[in-house]
C-alpha positions in Angstrom: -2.5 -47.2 14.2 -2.8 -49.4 10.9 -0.8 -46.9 8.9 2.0 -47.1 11.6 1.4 -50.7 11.4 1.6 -50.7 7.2 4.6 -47.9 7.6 6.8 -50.4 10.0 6.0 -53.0 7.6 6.8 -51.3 4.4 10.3 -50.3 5.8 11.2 -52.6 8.6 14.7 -53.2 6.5 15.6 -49.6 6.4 14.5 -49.3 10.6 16.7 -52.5 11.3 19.4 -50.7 9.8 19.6 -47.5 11.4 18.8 -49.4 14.6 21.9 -51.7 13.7 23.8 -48.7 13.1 23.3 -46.4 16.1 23.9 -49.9 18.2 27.5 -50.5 17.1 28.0 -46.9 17.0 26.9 -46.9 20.9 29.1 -49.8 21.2 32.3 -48.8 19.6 32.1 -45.8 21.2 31.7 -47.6 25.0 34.5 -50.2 24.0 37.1 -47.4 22.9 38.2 -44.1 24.2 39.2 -42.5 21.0 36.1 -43.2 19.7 34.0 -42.3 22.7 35.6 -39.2 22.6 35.4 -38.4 19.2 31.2 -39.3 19.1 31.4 -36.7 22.4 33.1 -33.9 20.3 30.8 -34.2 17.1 27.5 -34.3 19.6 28.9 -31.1 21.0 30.1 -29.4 18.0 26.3 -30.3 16.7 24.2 -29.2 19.7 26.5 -26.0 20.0 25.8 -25.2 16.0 22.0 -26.0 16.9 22.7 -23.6 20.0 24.2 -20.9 18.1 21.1 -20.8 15.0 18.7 -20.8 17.9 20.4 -17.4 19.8 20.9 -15.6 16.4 17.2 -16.3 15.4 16.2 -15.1 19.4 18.8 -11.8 18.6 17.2 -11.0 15.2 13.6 -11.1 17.1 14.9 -9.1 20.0 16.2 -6.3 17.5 13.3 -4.0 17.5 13.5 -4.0 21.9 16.9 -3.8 21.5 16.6 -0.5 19.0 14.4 1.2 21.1 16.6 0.7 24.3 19.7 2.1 22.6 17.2 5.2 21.1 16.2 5.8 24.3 19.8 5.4 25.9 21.0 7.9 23.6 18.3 10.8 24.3 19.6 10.5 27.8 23.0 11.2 27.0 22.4 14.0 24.5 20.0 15.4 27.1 22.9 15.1 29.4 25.1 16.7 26.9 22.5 19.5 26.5 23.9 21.9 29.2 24.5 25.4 29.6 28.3 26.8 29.2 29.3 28.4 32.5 31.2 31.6 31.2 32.9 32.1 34.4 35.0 28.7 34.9 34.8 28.0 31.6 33.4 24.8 32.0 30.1 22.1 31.3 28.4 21.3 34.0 25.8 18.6 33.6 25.5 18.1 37.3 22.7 21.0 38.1 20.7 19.2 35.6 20.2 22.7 34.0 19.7 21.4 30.3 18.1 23.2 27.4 16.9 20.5 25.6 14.8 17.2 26.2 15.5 14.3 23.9 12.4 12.1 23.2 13.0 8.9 21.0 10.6 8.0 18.6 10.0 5.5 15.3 8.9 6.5 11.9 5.9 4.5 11.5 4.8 6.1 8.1 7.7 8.4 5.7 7.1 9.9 2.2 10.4 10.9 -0.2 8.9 11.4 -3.4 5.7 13.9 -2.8 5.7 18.2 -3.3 5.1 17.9 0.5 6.5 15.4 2.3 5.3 14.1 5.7 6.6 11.8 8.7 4.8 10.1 11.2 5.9 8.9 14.9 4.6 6.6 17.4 4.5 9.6 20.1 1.8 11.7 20.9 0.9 14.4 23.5 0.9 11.6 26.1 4.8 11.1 25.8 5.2 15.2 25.6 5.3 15.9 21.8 3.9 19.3 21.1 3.8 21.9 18.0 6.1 23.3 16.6 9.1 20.8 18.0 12.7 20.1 16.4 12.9 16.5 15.0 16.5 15.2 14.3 18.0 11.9 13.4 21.4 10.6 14.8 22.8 12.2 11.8 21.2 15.8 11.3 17.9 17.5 11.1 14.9 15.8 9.9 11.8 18.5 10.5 9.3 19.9 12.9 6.3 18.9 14.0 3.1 20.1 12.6 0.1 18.1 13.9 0.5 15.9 17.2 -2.6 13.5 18.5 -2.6 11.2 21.9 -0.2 8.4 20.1 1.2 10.3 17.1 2.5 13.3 15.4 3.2 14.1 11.6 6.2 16.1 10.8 7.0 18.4 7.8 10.1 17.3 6.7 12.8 18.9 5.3 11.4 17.5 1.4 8.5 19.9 1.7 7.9 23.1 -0.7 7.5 25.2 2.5 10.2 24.3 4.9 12.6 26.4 5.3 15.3 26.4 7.9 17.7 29.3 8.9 21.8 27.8 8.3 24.9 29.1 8.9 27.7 28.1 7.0 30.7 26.5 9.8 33.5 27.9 7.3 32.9 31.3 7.5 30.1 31.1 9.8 27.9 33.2 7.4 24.2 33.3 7.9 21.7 31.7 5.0 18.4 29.8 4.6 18.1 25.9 3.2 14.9 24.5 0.8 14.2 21.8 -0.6 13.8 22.6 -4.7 15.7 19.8 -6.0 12.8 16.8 -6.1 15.7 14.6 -4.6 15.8 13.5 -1.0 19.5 13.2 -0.8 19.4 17.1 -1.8 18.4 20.5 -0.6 19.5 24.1 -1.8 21.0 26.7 0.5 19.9 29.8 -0.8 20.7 33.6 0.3 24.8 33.3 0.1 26.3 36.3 0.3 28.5 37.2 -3.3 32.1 37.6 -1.2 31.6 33.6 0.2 33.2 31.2 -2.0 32.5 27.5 -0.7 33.5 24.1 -2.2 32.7 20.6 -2.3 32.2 18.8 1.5 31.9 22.6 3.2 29.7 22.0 6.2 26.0 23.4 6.5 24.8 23.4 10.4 21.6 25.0 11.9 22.2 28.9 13.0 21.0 30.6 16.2 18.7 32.8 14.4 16.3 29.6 13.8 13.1 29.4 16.2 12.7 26.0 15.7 16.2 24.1 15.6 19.0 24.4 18.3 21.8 25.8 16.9 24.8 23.7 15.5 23.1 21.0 14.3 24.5 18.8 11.6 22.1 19.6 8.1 24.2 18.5 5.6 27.2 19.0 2.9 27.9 21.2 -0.3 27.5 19.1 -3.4 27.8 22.2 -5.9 28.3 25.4 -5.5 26.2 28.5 -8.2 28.1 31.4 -7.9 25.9 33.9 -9.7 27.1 36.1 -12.5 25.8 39.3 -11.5 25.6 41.1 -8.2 22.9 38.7 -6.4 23.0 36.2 -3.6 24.6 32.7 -4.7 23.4 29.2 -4.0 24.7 26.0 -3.2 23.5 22.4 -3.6 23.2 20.4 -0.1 23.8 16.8 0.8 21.7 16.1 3.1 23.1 14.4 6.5 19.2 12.4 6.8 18.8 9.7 4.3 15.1 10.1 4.5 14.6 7.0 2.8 16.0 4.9 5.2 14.9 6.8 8.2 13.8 4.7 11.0 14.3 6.4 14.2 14.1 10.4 15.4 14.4 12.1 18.6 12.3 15.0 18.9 13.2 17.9 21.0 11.7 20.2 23.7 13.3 23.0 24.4 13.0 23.6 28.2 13.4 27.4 27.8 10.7 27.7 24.4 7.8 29.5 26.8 10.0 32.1 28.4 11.3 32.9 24.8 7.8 33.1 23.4 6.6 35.0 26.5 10.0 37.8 25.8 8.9 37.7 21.9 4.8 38.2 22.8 5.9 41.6 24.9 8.1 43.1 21.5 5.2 42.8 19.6 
């Protein structure tokens, strides 16, 4: 109370003031309509300013829900894209709810780019269906499988790992090959195994083949950056964009195929 009491005191000429000054402000405003309305305008243009910081500071806050809500908005509708081709009317039907695949939306919670072996950890586990052995993609291409899965997490071997490798098919010529990683760049893979006759060039697309146990086929992998023909009669190779910027990856979807235990009961009885 006595420093409020020593504060008013010290700059009771500088209170009088402003008081004096808000007063004929009030007044002027009350007395004329101009200014009345002008005082109204700048009060509103202030508040709505104060308004507007508020709701972008809420909506920067809100992002991570609102991230989550789109990833898991998007599994749905690539799950719902995920149907089976009817050969006899030529058509998609996602009515029968006959899908292949289930999309399940997860975050990267821990990513390495610059190991020999590179890993990836999710915040889903076994509770939210992860298993072995699943496809993990990004919204724009492959990312890895998953190699070790607890109740809350799973790691996945990415594609920058010394002993990933993933069966491609090149979409110009639909040839079959295989893509590595043996460039110790996480923008770039190699796909190796190219048959001599194929020629390809700069921004030839690289998707994932049928032959792979692991992926869906089609998927988007990435683009040639060079091209090694080889001299002599051997397989050439090509240098790979990838379509994942696994440095900034942030969100995955991992994917269960709905027809994996039939296809593993069909491969048990060949062997």
């Amino acid at each position: 109370m006595n420093n409020l009491r020593r504060f008013i005191l010290k700059y009771h000429f500088v209170i009088l003031f402003i008081l004096l000054e808000v007063i004929s402000i009030l007044l002027l405003a009350n007395s004329q309509r101009f200014h009345r309305n002008r005082l109204v305008n700048t009060t509103n243009d202030a508040v709505g300013k104060v308004y507007e910081w508020s709701s972008e500071v809420s909506n920067y806050f809100r992002l991570n829900n609102a991230n989550k809500q789109l990833a898991e908005e998007n599994a749905m509708l690539r799950q719902q894209l995920s149907v089976v081709y009817d050969t006899t009317t030529c058509t998609y039907d996602i009515t029968k709810g006959d899908t292949l695949f289930k999309y399940i939306p997860a975050q990267v919670v821990n990513n390495s780019t610059n190991q020999v072996n590179n890993y990836i950890i999710i915040n889903k586990g076994s509770l939210d269906g992860i298993e072995r052995d699943m496809s993990v993609i990004s919204t724009d291409g492959i990312v890895g499988v998953v190699t070790d899965v607890s109740r809350h997490y799973a790691s996945i071997m990415s594609l920058l790992h010394s002993k990933c490798v993933v069966g491609v098919r090149i979409k110009q010529s639909q040839e079959l090959a295989s893509l590595k990683w043996e460039t110790n760049n996480y923008r770039y893979g190699m796909v190796e195994d190219i048959p001599t006759h194929i020629l390809l060039e700069k921004g030839d697309t690289i998707l994932t083949s049928s032959h792979s146990y692991i992926f869906p086929e089609d998927l988007m992998v990435g683009t040639v950056e060079e091209f090694y023909p080889t001299a002599v009669d051997a397989l050439n190779k090509a240098k790979v964009r990838f379509a994942t910027d696994f440095a900034t990856l942030r969100h995955v979807y991992v994917i269960k195929d709905l027809h994996k235990p039939e296809l593993d009961s069909l491969k048990a009885r060949l062997q």
